[in-house]
C-alpha positions in Angstrom: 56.6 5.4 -6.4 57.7 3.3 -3.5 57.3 0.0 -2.4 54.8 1.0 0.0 52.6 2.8 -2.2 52.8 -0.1 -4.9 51.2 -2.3 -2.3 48.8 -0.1 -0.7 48.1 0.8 -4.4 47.6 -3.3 -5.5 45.6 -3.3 -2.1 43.4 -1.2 -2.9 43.0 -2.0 -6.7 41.8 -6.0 -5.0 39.0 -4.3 -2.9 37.4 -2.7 -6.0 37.6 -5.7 -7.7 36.2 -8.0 -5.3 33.4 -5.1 -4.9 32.8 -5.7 -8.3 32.5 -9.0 -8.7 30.4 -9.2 -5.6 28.1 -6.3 -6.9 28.0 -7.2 -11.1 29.2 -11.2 -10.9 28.3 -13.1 -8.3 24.6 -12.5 -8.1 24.6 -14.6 -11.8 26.8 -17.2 -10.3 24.5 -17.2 -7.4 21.2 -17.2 -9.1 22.5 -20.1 -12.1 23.6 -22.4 -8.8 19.9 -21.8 -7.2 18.7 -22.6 -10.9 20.9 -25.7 -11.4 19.5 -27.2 -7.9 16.7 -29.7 -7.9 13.5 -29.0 -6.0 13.4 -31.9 -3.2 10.5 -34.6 -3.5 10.0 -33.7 0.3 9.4 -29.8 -0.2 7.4 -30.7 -3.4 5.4 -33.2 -1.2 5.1 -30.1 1.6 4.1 -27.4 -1.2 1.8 -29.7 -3.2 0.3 -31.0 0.5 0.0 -27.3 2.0 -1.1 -25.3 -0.9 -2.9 -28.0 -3.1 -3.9 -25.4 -6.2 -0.4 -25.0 -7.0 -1.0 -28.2 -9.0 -3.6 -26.1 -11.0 -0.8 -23.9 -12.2 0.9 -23.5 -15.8 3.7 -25.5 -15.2 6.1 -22.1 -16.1 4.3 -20.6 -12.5 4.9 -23.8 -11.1 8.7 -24.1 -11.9 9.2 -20.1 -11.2 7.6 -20.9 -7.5 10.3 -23.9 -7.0 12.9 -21.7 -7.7 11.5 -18.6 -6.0 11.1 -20.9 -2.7 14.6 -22.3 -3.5 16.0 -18.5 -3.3 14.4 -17.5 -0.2 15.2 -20.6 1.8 18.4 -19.5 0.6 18.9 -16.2 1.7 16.4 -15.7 4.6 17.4 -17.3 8.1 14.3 -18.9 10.1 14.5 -19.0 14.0 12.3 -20.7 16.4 11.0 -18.4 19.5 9.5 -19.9 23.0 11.2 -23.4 22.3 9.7 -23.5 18.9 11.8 -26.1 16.6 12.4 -24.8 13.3 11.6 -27.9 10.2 11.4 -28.3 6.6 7.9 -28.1 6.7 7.4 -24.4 8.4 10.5 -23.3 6.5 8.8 -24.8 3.3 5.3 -23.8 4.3 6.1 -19.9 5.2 8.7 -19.7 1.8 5.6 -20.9 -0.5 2.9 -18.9 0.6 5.4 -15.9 1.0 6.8 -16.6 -2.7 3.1 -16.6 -4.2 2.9 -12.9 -3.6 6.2 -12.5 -6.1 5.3 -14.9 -8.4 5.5 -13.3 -12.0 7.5 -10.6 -10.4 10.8 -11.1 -12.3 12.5 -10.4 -8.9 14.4 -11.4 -5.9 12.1 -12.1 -3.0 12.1 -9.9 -0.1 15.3 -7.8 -0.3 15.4 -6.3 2.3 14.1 -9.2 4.5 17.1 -11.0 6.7 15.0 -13.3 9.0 11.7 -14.7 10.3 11.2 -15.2 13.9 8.5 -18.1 14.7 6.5 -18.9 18.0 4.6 -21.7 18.4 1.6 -19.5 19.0 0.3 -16.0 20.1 3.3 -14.1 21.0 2.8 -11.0 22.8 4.3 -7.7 21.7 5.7 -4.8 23.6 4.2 -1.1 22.2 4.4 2.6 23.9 1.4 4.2 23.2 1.0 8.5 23.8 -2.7 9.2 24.9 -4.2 13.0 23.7 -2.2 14.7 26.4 0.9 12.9 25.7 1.2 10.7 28.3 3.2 7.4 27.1 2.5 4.2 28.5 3.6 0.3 27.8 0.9 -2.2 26.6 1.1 -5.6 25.8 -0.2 -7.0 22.8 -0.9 -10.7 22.1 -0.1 -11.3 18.3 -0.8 -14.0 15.7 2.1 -12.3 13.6 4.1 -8.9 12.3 6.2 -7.0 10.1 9.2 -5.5 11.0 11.0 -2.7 8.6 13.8 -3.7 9.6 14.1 -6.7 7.9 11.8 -9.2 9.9 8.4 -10.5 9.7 7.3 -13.0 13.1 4.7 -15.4 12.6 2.9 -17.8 15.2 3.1 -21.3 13.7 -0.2 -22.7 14.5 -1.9 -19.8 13.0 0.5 -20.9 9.9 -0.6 -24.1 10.1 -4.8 -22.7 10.3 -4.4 -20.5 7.3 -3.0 -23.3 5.2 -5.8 -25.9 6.5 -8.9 -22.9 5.1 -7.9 -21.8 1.5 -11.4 -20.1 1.4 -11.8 -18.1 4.6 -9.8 -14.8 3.8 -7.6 -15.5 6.5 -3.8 -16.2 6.2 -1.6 -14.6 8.4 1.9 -15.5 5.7 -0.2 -13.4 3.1 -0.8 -10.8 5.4 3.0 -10.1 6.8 4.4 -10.3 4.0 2.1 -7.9 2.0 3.6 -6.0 4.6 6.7 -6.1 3.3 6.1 -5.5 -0.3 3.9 -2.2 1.6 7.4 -1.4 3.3 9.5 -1.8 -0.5 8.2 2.1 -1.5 9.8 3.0 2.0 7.0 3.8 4.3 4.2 1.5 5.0 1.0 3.1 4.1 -0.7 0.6 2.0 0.8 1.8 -1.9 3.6 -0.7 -2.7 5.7 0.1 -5.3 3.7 0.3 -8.8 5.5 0.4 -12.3 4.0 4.3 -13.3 2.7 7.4 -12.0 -0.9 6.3 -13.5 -0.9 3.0 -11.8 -0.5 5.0 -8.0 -3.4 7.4 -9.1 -6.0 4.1 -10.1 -4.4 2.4 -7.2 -5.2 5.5 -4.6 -8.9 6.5 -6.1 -9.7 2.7 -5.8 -8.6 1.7 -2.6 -9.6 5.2 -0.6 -13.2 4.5 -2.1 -12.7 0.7 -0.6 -11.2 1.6 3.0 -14.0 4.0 3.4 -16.5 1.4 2.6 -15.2 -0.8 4.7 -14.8 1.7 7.6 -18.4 2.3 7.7 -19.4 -1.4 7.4 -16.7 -1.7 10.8 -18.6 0.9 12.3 -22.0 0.4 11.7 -21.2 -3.4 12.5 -22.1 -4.6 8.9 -20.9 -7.6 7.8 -18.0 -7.5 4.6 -16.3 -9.6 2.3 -13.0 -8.3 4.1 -12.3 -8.6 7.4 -13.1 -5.5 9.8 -9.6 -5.5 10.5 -8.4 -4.0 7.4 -10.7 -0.9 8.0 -7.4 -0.2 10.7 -5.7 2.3 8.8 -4.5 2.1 4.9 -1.4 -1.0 5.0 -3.9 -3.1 7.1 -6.5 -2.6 4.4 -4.2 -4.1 1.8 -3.0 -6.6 3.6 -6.3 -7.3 4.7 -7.2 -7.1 0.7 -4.4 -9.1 -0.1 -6.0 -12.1 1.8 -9.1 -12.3 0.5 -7.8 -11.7 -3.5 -6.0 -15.0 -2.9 -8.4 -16.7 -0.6 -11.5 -15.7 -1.9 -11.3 -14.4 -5.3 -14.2 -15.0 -7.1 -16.1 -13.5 -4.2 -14.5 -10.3 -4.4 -14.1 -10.3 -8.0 -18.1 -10.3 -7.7 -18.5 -7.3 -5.0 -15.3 -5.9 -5.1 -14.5 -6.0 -9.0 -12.7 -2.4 -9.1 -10.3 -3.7 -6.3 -9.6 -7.3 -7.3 -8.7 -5.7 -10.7 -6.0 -3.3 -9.0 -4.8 -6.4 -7.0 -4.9 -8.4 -10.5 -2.8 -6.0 -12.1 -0.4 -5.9 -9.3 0.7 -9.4 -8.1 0.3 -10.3 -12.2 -2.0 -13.7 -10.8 -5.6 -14.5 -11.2 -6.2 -16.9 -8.1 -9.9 -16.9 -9.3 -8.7 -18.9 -12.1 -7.6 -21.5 -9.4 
């Protein structure tokens, strides 16, 4: 063997290894550093001032939320849109509420997320939309927030900031992006997230096709509903929609919606009714 091949050989034999210690190794090393970090008195005073049940929590939850927030200010990047200023306190307030939805999740938050883009208020969003004979055309839709697939979710802050002042009125923009993107973790976005067995997806699919139909008629025949009309959209708006009020009002739709809230029960592992 030459010279040449000994080194492109001991080249070679560094990438693997480095591959494996980013792939096997450093994730520990990573996780026990996020672990060995305190929670600041400032994002405590934030969490405890924006989401003032957490205090109600078994202390386990309320340790496994620090450190969930602690790992997703970590890896996710926050950028301010249309002069917006990025602070603690959105950074802190968007982590929480986003983190809730993993709690008791044994898992990394949000994968596959990379950033969150944040206006100051009602952003307005390009679409091309193909009438029945094809014809495309460009609308412009204002926005309170959205999910991308590709790794983004874009929130208007003062609609942040509304959610977080009403715990009680079913709407929370945070919890409704970023049901979203647990949606988008099965790899399409059509309102079945990723469940643990093939039993779970057929409760989950009888109960919530029952549910969206329900709330479809009470959209069209202008009824009023626990849920907002909105979620009678297509399938992922119903859970997202769903998602809202089984946080925000749960004893409500543990009342009128009791197959549903179970489903949601057994998924994000949390009874907010116990709140």
């Amino acid at each position: 063997m030459t010279s040449q091949s000994i080194i492109s050989l001991l080249i070679l034999l560094l990438i693997l290894a480095a591959v494996i210690f980013r792939v096997i190794f450093w994730p520990r090393i990573r996780i026990t550093r996020i672990q060995k970090q305190p929670f600041p008195e400032s994002w405590r005073r934030t969490l405890l001032e924006r989401l003032p049940f957490v205090a109600k929590l078994p202390l386990a939850e309320q340790e496994q939320l620090q450190f969930l927030i602690k790992t997703f200010l970590a890896d996710k990047s926050f950028y301010g849109c249309a002069g917006q200023e990025i602070n603690e306190d959105i950074r802190v307030t968007i982590a929480a509420q986003a983190c809730l939805l993993v709690l008791n999740q044994s898992r990394t938050p949000y994968p596959d997320l990379d950033s969150i883009l944040v206006y100051p208020s009602t952003f307005v969003a390009t679409r091309e939309v193909a009438n029945e004979l094809g014809l495309v055309s460009t609308n412009h839709i204002a926005m309170l927030g959205e999910s991308w697939s590709q790794g983004k979710v874009v929130l208007a802050w003062d609609n942040v900031q509304k959610g977080v002042m009403n715990l009680q009125d079913g709407q929370n923009v945070v919890l409704h992006e970023f049901a979203h993107q647990l949606d988008h973790e099965s790899g399409s976005t059509n309102g079945a997230p990723v469940l643990n067995t093939r039993g779970a997806y057929r409760s989950w699919a009888h109960v919530f096709s029952e549910e969206f139909e329900e709330l479809q008629k009470d959209s069209m025949r202008g009824r009023h509903s626990l849920m907002d009309h909105y979620g009678a959209t297509n399938p992922a708006e119903f859970f997202a929609v769903a998602t809202e009020t089984f946080f925000e009002r749960p004893k409500q739709m543990a009342t009128y919606h009791q197959e549903l809230y179970q489903q949601l029960k057994d998924y994000y592992k949390l009874d907010p009714g116990q709140w």
